[in-house]
MOPAC internal coordinates of N, CA, C and O (Angstrom, degrees):
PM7 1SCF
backbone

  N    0.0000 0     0.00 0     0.00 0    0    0    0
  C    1.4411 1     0.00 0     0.00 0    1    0    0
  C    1.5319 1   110.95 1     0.00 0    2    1    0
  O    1.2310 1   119.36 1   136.00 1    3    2    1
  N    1.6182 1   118.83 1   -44.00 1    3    2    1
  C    1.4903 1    95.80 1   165.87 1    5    3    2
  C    1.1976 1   120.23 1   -89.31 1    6    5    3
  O    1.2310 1   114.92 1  -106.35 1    7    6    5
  N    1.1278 1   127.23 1    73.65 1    7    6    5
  C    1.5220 1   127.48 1   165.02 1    9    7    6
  C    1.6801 1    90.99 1  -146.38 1   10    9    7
  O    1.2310 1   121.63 1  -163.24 1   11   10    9
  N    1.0323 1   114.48 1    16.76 1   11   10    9
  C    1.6215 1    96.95 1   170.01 1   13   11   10
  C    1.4391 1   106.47 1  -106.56 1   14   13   11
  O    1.2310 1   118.50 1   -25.30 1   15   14   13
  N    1.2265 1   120.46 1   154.70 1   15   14   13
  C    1.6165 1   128.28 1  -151.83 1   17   15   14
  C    1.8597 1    96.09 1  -132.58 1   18   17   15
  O    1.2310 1   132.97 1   -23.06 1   19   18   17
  N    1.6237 1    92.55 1   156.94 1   19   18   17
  C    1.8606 1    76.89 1   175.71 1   21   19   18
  C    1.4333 1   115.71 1   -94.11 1   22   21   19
  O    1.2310 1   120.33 1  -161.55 1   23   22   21
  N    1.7884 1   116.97 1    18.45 1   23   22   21
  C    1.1141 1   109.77 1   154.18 1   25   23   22
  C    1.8455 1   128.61 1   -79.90 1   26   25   23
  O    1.2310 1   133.32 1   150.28 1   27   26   25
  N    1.2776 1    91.86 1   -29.72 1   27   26   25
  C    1.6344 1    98.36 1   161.15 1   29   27   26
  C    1.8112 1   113.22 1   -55.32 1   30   29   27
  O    1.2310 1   127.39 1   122.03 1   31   30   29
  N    1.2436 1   103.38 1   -57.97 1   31   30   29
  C    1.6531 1   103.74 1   175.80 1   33   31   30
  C    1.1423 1   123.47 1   -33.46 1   34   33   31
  O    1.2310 1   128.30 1   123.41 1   35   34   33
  N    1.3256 1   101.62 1   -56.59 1   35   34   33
  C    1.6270 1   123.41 1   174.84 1   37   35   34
  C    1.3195 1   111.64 1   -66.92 1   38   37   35
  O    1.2310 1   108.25 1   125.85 1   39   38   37
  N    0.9683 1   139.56 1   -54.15 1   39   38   37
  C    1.2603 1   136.16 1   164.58 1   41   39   38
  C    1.5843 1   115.42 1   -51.62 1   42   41   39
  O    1.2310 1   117.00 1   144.67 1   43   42   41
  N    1.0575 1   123.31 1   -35.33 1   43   42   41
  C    1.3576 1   109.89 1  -174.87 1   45   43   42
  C    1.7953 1   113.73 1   -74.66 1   46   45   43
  O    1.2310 1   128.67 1   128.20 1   47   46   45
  N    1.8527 1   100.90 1   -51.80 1   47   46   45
  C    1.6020 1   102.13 1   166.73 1   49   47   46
  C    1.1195 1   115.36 1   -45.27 1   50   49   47
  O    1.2310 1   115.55 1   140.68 1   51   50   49
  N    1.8741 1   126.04 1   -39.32 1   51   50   49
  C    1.3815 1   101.10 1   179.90 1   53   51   50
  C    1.0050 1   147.51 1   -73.27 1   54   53   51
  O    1.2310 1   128.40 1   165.23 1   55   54   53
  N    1.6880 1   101.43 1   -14.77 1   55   54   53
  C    1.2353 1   125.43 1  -179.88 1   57   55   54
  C    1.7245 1   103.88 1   -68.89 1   58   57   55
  O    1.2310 1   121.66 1   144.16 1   59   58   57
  N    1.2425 1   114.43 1   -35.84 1   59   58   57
  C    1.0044 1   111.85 1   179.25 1   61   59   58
  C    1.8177 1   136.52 1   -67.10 1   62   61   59
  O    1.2310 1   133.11 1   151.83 1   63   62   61
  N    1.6936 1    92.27 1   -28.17 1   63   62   61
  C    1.7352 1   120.00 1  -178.79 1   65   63   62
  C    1.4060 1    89.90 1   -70.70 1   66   65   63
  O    1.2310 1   122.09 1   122.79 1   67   66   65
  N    1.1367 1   113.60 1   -57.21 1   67   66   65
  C    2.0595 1   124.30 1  -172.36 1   69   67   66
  C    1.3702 1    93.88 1   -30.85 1   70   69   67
  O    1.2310 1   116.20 1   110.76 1   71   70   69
  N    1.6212 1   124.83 1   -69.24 1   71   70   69
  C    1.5249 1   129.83 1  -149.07 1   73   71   70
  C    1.6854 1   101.67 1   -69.85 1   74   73   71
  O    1.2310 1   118.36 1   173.95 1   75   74   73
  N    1.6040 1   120.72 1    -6.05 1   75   74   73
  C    1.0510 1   120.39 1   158.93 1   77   75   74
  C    1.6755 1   103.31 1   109.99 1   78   77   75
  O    1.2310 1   128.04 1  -162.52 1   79   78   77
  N    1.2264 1   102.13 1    17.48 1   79   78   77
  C    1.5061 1   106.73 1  -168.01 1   81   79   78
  C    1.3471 1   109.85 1  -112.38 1   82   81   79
  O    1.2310 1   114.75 1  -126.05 1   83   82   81
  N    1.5689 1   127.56 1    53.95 1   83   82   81
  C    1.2047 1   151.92 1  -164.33 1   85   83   82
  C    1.9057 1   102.02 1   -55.46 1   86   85   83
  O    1.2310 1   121.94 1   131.69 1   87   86   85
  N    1.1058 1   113.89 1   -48.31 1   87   86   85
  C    1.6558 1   133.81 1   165.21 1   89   87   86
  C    1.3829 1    88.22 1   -30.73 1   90   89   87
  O    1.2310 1   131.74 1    78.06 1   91   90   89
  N    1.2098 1    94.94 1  -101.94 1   91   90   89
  C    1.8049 1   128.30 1  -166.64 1   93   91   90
  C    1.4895 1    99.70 1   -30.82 1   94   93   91
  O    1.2310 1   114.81 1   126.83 1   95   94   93
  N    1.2280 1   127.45 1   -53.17 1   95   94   93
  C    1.2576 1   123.78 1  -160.55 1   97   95   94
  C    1.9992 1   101.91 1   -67.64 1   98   97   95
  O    1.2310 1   128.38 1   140.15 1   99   98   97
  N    0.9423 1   101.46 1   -39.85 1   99   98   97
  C    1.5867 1   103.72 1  -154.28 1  101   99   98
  C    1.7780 1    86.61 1   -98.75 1  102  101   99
  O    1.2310 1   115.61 1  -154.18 1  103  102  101
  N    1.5745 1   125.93 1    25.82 1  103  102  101
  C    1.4635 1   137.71 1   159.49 1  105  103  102
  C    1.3229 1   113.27 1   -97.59 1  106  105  103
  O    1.2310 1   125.59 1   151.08 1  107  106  105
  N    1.5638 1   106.87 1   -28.92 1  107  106  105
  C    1.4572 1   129.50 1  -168.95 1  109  107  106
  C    1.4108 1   106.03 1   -82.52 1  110  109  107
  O    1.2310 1   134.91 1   131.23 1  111  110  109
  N    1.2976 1    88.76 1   -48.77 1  111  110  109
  C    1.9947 1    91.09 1  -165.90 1  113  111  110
  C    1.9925 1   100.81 1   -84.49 1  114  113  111
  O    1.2310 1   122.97 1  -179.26 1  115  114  113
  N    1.4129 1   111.91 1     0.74 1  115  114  113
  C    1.2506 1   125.03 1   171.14 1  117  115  114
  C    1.9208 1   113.60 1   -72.18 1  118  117  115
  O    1.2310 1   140.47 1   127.99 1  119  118  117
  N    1.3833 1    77.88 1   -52.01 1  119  118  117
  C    1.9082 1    97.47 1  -174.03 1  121  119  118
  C    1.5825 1    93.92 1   -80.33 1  122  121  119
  O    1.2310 1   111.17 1   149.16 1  123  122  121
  N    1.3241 1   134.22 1   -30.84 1  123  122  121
  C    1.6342 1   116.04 1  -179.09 1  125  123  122
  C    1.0906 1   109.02 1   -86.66 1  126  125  123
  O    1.2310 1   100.57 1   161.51 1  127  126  125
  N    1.1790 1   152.86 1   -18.49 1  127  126  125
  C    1.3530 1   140.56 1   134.78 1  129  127  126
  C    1.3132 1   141.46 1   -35.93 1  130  129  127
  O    1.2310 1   129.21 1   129.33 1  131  130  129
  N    1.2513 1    99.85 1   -50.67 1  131  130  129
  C    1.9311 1   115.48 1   149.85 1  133  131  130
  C    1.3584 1    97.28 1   -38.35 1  134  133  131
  O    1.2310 1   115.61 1    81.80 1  135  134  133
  N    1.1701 1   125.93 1   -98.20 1  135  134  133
  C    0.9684 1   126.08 1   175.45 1  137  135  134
  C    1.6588 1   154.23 1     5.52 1  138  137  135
  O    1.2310 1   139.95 1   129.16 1  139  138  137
  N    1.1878 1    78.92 1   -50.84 1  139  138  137
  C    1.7167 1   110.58 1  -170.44 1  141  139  138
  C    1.6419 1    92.11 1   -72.10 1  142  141  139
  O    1.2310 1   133.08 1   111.32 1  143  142  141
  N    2.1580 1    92.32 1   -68.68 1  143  142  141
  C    0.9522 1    97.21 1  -177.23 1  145  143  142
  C    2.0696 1   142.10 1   -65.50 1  146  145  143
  O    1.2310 1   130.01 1  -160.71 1  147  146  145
  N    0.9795 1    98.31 1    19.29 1  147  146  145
  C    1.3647 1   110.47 1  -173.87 1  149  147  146
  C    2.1384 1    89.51 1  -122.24 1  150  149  147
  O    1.2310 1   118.26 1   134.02 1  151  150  149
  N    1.1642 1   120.91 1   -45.98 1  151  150  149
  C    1.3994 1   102.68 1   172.57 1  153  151  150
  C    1.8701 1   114.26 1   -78.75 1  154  153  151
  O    1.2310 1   121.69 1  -169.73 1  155  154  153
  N    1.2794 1   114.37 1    10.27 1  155  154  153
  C    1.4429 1    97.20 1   151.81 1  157  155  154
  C    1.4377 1   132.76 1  -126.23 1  158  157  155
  O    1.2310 1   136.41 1  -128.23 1  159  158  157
  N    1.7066 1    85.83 1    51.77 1  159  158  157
  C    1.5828 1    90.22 1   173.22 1  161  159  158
  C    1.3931 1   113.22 1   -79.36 1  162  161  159
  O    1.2310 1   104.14 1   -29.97 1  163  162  161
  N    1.0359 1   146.85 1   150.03 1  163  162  161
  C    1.3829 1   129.56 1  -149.24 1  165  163  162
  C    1.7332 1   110.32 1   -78.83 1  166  165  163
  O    1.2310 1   112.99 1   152.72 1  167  166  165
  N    1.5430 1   130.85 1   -27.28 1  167  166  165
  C    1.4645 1   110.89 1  -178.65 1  169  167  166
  C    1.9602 1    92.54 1   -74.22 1  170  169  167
  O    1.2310 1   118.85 1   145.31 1  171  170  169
  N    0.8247 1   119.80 1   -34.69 1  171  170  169
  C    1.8461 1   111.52 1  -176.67 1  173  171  170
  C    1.5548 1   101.43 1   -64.34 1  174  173  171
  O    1.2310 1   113.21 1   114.69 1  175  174  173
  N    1.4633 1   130.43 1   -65.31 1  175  174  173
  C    1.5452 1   136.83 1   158.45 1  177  175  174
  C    1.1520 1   103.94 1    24.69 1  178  177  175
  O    1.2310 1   128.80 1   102.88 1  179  178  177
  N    1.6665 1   100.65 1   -77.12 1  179  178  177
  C    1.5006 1   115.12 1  -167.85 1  181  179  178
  C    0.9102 1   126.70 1   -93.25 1  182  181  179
  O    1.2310 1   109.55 1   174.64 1  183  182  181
  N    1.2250 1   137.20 1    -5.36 1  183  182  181
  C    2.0585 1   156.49 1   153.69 1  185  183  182
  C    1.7302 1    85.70 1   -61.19 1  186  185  183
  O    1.2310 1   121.76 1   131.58 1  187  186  185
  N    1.1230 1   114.23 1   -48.42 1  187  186  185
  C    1.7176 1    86.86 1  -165.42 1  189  187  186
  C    1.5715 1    94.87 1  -101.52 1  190  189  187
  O    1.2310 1   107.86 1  -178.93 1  191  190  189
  N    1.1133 1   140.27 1     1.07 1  191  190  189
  C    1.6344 1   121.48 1   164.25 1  193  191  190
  C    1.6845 1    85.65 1    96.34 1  194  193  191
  O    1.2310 1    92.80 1  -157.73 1  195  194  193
  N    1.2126 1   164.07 1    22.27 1  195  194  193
  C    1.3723 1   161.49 1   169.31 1  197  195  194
  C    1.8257 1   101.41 1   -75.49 1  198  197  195
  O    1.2310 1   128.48 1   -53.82 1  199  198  197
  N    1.2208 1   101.27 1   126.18 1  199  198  197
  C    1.3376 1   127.19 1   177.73 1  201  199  198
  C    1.3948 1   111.78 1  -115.22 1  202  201  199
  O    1.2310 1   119.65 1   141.51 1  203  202  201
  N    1.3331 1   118.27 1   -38.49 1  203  202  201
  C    1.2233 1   123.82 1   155.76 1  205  203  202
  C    1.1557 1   150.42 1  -149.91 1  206  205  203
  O    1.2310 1    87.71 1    24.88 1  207  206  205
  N    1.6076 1   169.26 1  -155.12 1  207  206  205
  C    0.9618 1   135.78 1  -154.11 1  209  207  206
  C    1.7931 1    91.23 1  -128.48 1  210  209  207
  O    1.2310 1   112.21 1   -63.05 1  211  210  209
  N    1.1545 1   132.31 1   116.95 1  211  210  209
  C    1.4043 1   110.69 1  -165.57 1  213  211  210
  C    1.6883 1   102.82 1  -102.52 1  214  213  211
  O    1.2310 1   121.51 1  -172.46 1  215  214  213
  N    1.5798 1   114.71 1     7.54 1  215  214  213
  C    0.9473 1   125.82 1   171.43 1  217  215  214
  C    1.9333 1   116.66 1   -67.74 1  218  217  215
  O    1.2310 1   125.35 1   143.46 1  219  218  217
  N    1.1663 1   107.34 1   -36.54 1  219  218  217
  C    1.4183 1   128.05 1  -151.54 1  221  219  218
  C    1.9002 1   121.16 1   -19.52 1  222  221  219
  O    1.2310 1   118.60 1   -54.43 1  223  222  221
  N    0.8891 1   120.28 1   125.57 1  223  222  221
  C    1.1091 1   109.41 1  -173.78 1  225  223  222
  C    2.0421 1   114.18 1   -84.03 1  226  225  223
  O    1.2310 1   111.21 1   -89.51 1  227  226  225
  N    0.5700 1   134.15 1    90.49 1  227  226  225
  C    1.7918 1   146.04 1  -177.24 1  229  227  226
  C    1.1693 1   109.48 1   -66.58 1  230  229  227
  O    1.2310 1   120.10 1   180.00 1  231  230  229

């Protein structure tokens, strides 16, 4: 989990919008955020090695 980057993220939803699955994709990048955000609560943070959130919403 920390070795994933938010260029992987991005790359993966897009790959996914490309195949035309605009839904699906923006379900995906819905659930990896969940995600993210529930493994950087800080005692999980550090069980998985997360430094930062590569989810982040800007």
């Amino acid at each position: 989990m920390d070795q994933v980057t938010d260029s992987d993220v991005a790359g993966l939803v897009e790959a996914i919008r490309r195949r035309e699955a605009p839904t699906l994709a923006r379900n995906c990048l819905l659930k990896l955020r969940a995600m993210f955000a529930w493994a950087m609560l800080s005692d999980r943070r550090r069980s998985f090695g997360l430094e930062a959130n590569p989810v982040t919403c800007s």
